[in-house]
C-alpha positions as CSV (number, residue, x, y, z in Angstrom):
1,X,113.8,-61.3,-135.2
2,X,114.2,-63.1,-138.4
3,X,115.9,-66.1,-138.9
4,X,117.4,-67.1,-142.1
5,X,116.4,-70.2,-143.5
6,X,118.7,-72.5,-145.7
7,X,116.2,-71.7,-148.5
8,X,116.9,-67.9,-148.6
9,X,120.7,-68.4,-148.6
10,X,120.1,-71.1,-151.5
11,X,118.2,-68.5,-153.3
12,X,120.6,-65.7,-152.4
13,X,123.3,-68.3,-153.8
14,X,121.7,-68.4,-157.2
15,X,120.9,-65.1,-157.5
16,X,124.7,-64.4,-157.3
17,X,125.6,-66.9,-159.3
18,X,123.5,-66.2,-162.0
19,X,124.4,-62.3,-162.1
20,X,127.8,-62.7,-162.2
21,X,127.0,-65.1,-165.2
22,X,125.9,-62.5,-167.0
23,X,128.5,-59.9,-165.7
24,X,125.6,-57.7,-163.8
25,X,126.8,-56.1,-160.9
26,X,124.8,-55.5,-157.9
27,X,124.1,-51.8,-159.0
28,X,122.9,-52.3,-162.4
29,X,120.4,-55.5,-161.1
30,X,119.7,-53.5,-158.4
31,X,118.7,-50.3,-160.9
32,X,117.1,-52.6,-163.8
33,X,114.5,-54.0,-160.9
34,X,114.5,-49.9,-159.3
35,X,116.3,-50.9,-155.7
36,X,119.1,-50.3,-154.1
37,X,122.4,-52.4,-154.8
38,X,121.8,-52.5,-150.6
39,X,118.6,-54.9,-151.4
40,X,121.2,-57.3,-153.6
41,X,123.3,-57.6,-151.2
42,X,121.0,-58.7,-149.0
43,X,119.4,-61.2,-151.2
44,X,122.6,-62.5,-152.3
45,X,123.3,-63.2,-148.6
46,X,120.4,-64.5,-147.6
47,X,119.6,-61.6,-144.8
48,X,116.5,-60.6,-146.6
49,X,114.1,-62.8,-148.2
50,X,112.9,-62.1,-151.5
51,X,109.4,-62.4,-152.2
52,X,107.0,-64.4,-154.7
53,X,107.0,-61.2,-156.8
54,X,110.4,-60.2,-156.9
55,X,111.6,-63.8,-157.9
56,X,109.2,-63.4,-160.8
57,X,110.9,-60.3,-161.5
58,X,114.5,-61.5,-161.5
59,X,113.3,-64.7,-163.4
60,X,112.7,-61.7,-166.1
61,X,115.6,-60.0,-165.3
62,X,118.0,-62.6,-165.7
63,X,116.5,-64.4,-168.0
64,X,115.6,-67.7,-166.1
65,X,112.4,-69.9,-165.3
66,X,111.4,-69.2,-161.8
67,X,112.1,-72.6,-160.8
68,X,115.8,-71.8,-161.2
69,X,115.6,-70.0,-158.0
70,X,114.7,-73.6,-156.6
71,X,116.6,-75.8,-158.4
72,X,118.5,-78.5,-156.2
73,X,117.2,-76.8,-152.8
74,X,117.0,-80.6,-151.4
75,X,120.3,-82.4,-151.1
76,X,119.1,-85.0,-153.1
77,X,118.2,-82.7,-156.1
78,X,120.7,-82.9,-158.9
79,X,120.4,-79.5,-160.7
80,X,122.0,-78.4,-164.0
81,X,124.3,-76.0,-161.9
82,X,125.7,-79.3,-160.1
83,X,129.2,-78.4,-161.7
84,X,129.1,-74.9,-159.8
85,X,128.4,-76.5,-156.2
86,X,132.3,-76.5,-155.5
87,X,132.2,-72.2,-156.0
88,X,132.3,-70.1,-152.5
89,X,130.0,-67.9,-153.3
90,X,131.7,-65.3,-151.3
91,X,134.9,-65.4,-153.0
92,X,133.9,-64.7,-156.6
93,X,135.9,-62.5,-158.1
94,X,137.0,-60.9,-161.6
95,X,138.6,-63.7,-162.3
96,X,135.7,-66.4,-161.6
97,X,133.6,-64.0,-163.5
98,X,135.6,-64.8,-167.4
99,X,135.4,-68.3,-167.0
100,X,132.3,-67.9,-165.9
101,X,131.3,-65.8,-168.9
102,X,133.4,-68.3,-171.3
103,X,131.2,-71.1,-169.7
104,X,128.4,-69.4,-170.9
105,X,129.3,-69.2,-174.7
106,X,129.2,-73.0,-175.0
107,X,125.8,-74.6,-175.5
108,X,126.9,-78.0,-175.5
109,X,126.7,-79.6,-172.0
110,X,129.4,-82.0,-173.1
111,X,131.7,-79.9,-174.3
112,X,131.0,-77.7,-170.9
113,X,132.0,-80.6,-168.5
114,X,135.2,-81.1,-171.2
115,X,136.0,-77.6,-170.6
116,X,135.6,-77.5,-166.9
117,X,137.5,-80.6,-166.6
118,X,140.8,-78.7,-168.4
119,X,140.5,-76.2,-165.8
120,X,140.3,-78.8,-163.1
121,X,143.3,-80.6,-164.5
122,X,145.3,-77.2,-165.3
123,X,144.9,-76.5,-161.3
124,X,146.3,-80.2,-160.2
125,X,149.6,-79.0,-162.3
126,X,149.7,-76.1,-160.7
127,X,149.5,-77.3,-157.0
């Protein structure tokens, strides 16, 4: 019986998070690395583990340095995704995936945090 380690769900987590990024669904990753949508799922959950070679291959894929995968695996790691830590990976949805997209057209990392506090702000007034 396999047990699923906090490092498979952590790269199940950024494996989501960086495929809705770039507005992939689980079908067309699953079809540009020839498996099944099935296999994503279980990636993305951390049920399955995904091997040395098909990290390489998403790292290709999705247009990533391996490492990425690996980035702030200890709790003590900052990581350039530090600003997505608050998302439940479960819940992401259409909605998560525009902002997520509009995140993605800004290159500087100033102007990111700027934009992500607006949103944070625009959600206290609407409490």
């Amino acid at each position: 019986m396999k047990r699923v380690t906090h490092i498979d769900e952590h790269i199940g987590k950024k494996l989501k998070l960086r495929r809705v990024n770039l507005g992939l669904s689980q079908a067309e990753l699953g079809k540009l690395l020839n498996i099944t949508f099935q296999q994503i799922q279980k990636y993305e959950k951390g049920v399955n583990r995904v091997s040395g070679g098909k990290i390489y291959e998403l790292s290709k894929v999705l247009k990533v340095p391996v490492g990425y995968f690996y980035e702030g695996i200890d709790d003590d790691t900052k990581d350039s995704s530090e600003e997505y830590k608050e998302i439940n990976y479960n819940d992401l949805n259409k909605e998560i995936l525009v902002i997520s997209r509009l995140l993605g057209t800004i290159e500087s990392k100033e102007k990111k945090r700027n934009f992500l506090d607006v949103i944070k702000n625009l959600l206290k007034f609407m409490k």
